[in-house]
C-alpha positions in Angstrom: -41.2 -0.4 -30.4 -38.7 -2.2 -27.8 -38.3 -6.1 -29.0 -37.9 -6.4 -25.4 -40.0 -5.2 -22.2 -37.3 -5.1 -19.5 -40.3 -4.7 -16.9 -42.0 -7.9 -17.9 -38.4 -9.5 -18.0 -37.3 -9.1 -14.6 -40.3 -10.5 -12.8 -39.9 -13.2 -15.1 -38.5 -16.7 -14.8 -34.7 -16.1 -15.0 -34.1 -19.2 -16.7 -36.5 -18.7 -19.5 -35.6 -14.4 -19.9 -32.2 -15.4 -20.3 -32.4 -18.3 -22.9 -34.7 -16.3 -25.0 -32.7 -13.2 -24.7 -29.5 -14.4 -25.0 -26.1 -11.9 -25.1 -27.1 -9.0 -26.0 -23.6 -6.5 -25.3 -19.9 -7.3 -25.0 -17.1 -5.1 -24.0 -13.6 -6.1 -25.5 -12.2 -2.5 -23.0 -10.3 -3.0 -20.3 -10.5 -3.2 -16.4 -9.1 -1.0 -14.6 -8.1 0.2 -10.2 -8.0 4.4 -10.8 -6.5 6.6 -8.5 -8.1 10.0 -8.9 -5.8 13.1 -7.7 -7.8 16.5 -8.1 -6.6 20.2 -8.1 -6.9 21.2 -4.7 -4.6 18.1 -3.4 -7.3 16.0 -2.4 -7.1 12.4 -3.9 -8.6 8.7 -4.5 -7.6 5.5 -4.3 -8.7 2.0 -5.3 -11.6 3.4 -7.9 -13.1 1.0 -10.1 -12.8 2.3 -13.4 -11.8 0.9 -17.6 -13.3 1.8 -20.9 -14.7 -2.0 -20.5 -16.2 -1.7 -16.8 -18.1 1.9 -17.8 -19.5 0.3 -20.6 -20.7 -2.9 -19.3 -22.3 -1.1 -16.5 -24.0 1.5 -19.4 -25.2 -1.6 -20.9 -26.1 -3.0 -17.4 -28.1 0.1 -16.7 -31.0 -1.3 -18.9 -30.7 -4.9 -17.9 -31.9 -5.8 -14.9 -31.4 -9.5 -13.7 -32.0 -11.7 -15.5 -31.6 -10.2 -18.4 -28.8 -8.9 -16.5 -26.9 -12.1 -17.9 -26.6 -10.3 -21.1 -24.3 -8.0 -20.1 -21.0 -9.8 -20.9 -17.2 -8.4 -20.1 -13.4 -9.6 -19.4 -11.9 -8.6 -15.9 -8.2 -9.5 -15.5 -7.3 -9.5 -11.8 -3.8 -9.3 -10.6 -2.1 -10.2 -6.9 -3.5 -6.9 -5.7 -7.1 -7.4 -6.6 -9.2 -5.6 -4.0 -11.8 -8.5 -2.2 -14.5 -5.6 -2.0 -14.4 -4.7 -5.6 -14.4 -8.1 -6.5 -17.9 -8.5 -4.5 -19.1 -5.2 -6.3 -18.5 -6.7 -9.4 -20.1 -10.2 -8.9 -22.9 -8.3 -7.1 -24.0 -7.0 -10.7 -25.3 -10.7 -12.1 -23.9 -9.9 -15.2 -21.4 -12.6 -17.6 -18.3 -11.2 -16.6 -15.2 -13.3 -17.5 -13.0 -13.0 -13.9 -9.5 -14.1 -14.8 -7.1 -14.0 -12.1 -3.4 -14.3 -12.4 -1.4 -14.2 -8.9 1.8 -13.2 -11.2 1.1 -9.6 -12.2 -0.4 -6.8 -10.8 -4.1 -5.4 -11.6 -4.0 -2.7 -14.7 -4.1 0.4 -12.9 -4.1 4.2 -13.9 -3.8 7.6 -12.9 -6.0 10.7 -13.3 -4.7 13.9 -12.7 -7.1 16.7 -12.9 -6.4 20.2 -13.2 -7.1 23.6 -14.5 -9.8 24.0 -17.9 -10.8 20.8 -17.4 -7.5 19.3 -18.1 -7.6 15.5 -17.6 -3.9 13.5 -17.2 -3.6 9.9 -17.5 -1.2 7.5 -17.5 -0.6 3.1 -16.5 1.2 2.7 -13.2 1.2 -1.2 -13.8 1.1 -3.0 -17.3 -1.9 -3.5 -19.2 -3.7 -6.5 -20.2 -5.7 -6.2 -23.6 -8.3 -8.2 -24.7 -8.3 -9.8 -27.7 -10.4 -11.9 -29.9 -9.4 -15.3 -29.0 -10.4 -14.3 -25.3 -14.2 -15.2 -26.0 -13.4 -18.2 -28.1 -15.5 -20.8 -26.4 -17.4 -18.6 -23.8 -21.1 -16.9 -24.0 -19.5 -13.8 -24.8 -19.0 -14.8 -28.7 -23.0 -15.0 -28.8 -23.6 -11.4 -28.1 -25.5 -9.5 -30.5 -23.4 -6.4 -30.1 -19.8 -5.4 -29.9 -17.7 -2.2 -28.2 -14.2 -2.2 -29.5 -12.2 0.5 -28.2 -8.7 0.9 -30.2 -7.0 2.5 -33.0 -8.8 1.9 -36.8 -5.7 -0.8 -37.4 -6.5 -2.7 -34.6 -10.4 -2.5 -35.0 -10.3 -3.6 -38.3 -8.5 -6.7 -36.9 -10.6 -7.6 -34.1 -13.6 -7.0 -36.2 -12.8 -9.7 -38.6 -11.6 -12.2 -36.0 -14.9 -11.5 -34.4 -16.8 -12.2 -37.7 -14.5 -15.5 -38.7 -15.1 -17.1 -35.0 -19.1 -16.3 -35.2 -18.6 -18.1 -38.5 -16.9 -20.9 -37.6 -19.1 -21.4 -34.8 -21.8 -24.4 -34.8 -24.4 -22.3 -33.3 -24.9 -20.5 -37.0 -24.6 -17.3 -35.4 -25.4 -14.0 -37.4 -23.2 -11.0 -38.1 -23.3 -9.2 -34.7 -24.0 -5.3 -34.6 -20.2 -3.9 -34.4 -20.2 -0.2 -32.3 -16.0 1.3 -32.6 -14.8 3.9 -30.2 -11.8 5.4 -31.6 -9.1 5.4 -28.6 -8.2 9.0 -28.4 -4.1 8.6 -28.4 -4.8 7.5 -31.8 -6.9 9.7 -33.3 -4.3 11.6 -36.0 -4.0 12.1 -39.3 -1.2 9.0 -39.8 -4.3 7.2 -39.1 -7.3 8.5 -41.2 -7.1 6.4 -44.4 -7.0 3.1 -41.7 -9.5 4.7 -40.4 -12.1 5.2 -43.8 -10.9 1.4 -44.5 -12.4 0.4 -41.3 -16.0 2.0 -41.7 -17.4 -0.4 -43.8 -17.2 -3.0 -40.9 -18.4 -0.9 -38.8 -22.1 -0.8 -37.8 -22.0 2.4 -35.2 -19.0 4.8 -35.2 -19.0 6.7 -31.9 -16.1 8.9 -31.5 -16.5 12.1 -29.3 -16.0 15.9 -31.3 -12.4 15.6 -30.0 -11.7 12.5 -31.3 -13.3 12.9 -34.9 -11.4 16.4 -35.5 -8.2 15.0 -34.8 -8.6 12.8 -37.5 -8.1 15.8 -39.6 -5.7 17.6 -37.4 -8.5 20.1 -36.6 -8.8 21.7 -33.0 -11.8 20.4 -30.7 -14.9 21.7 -32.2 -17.5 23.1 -29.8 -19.9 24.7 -32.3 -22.6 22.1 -33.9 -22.5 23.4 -37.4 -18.5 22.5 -37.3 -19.0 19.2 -35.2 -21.8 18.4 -38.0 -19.4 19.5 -41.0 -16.8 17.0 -39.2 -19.6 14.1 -39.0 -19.9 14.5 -42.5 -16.6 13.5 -43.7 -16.8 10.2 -42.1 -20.4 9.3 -43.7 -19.5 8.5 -47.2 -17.4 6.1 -46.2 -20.0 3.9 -44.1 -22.4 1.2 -45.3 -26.4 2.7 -46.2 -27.5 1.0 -43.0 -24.7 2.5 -40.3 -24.9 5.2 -38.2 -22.4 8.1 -36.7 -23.1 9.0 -33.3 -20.5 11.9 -32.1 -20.4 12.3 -28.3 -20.5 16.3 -27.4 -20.2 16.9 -23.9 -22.6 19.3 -22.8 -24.4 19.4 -26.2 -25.6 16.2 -26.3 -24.8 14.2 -28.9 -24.9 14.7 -32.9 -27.0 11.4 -34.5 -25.8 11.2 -38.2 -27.1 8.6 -40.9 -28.0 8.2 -44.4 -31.3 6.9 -43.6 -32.8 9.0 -41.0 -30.1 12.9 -41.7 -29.1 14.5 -38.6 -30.1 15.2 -34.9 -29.2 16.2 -32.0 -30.4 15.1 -28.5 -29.2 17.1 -25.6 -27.1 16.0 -23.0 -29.3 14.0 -19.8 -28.1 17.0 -17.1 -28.8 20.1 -19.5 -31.5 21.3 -17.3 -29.8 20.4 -13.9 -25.9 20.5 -14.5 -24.9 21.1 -10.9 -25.9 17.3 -10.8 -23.0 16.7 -12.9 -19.8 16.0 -10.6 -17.3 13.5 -12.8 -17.3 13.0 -16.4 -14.5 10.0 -15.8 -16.0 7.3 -18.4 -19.1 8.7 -19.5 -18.2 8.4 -23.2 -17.6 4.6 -22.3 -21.0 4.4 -20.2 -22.9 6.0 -23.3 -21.1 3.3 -25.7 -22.8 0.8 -23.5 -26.6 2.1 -23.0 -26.2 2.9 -26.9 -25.8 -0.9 -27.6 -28.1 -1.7 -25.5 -30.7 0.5 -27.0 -29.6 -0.6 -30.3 -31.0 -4.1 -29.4 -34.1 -3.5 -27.7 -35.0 -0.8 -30.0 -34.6 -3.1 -32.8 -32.2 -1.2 -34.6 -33.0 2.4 -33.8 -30.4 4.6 -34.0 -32.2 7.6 -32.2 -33.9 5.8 -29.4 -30.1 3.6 -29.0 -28.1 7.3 -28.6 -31.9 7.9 -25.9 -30.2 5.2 -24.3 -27.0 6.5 -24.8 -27.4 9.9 -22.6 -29.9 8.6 -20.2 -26.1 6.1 -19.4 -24.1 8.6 -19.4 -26.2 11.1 -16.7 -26.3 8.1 -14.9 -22.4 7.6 -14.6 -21.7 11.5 -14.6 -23.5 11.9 -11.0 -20.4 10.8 -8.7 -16.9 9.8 -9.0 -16.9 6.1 -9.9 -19.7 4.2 -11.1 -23.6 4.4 -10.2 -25.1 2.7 -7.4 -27.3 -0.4 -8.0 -30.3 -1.0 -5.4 -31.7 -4.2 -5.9 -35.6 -4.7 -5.8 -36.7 -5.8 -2.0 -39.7 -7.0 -3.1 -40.9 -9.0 -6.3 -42.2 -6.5 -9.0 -40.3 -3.9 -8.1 -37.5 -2.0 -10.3 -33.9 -1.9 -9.9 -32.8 1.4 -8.6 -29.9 3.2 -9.9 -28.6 6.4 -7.7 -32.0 5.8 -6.1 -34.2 5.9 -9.4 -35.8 3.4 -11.7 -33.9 3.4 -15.0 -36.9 3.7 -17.5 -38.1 6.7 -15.1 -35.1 8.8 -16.3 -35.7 7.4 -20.1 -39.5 8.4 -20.0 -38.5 12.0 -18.8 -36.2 12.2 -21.5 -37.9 11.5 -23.8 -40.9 13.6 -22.7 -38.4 16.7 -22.1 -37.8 16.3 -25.6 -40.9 15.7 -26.9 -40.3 12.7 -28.7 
């Protein structure tokens, strides 16, 4: 059962939804401007994209204002900083942390797309990482969750700075639920036994198949029996309370834990996948509705990955991010890509008869 009804919450009094509430996810990805350049020489400019944006807006997805508040994240704006993104961004309610710095330029990449599905990517300006000591003294050390995005090294250190600042707080704040997605360039062999040291800190690992087989310098697995076998090798290392949750694409994902086995929960857009136009960010965008599910689920793994893929057919649907409607009249939902959020969760969830 949900620990919180996000119904009841948003015709509630925003000052007391929020103060009870509290943070509930944080985003230590990045911000990034895209430009998109596809096969047939068509291209896009000036896309809001970042492993941090898709996952605050995942998170977002399930938060509607005030509880919206919740929903904390670091954008680092440069010279070039586009006016009507900046509204966009504001426009969600959400804690985001706007720096701007009139000496660099924005963080922005490049996408080429091209034949099998082949992705390219690349910086065209330097990048700006956040760190740990970027929330020191701001809401966004309260949250109850974490998405760190980086290699096992680096998680393993952001992850204890995280820990010794909630410590050192005077708010006697408790150990915060910790979700790591692996960043793929980093994903090798060289890196496995960082990566086994780190799982003990870690509450949720959520690599996708990719991702985990290159651990073991093993091809992509598309099969669920090898996907599961690969699952598997990461398990012992994780505490009796942590979870795997492996990001498959069209299958869905793979929900692997000592407590509660193995299960699979198919993708959002099995039944319709022509409603499927750009995968850009949906691993990111399921991070963040995973966390969020996490919370209001108290803790359940399977209803949290629910959350997860109801996120991720949500950011899947266009190129770029989904489209908030706010409600024009008290009591009404939030509409995202024209549909209340819980809608899509109940026909999931019915669809798969849980």
């Amino acid at each position: 059962m949900a620990i919180i009804d996000i119904t009841a919450a948003q015709t509630s009094s925003p000052s007391s939804s929020q103060d009870e509430f509290g943070m509930i996810f944080t985003s230590f990805g990045m911000f990034i401007i895209d430009e998109i350049h596809y096969l047939d020489g068509t291209s896009l400019y000036d896309v809001i994209g970042g492993a941090g944006t898709y996952a605050a807006y995942g998170a977002r997805y399930f938060l509607p204002y005030p509880l919206s508040k919740g929903v904390g994240w670091i954008v680092d704006a440069g010279s070039d900083f586009p006016q009507e993104i900046k509204k966009e961004l504001f426009s969600l309610q959400t804690t985001m942390i706007f720096r701007e710095d009139p000496t660099r330029l924005t963080t922005r990449g490049w996408n080429g797309y091209g034949e099998k599905e082949f992705r390219g990517f690349r910086y065209t300006t330097p990048k700006k990482r956040i760190v740990t000591e970027d929330v020191v003294g701001t809401k966004l050390l309260e949250s109850r969750t974490f998405h760190v995005i980086c290699s096992p090294e680096r998680a393993q250190s952001l992850i204890r700075g995280i820990v010794e600042l909630r410590k050192s707080s005077k708010k006697d704040l408790p150990i915060p639920v910790i979700a790591w997605e692996p960043v793929p360039d980093l994903c090798k062999p060289e890196h496995l036994d960082a990566c086994l040291d780190a799982l003990p800190m870690v509450d949720i690992l959520t690599p996708n198949a990719a991702e985990a087989a290159a651990f073991f310098d093993l091809p992509e697995p598309f099969e669920k029996d090898d996907i599961e076998e690969i699952g598997l090798r990461f398990l012992p290392h994780m505490r009796e309370d942590a979870a795997i949750v492996i990001r498959a694409g069209s299958n869905g994902c793979l929900v692997l834990s000592k407590r509660r086995g193995k299960m699979w929960l198919e993708a959002y857009h099995t039944p319709f996948p022509e409603r499927v136009i750009d995968p850009t960010g949906a691993g990111n965008t399921f991070v963040g509705g995973l966390c969020t599910g996490y919370v209001l689920s108290n803790g359940d793994i399977v209803e949290a990955a629910i959350y997860g893929n109801v996120a991720a057919g949500l950011s899947v649907e266009q190129v770029g991010l989904a489209k908030l409607t706010l409600p024009g009249d008290e009591g009404k939902p939030e509409l995202w890509n024209g549909s209340a959020v819980l809608d899509r969760v109940k026909e999931y969830k019915d669809r798969l008869g849980l």
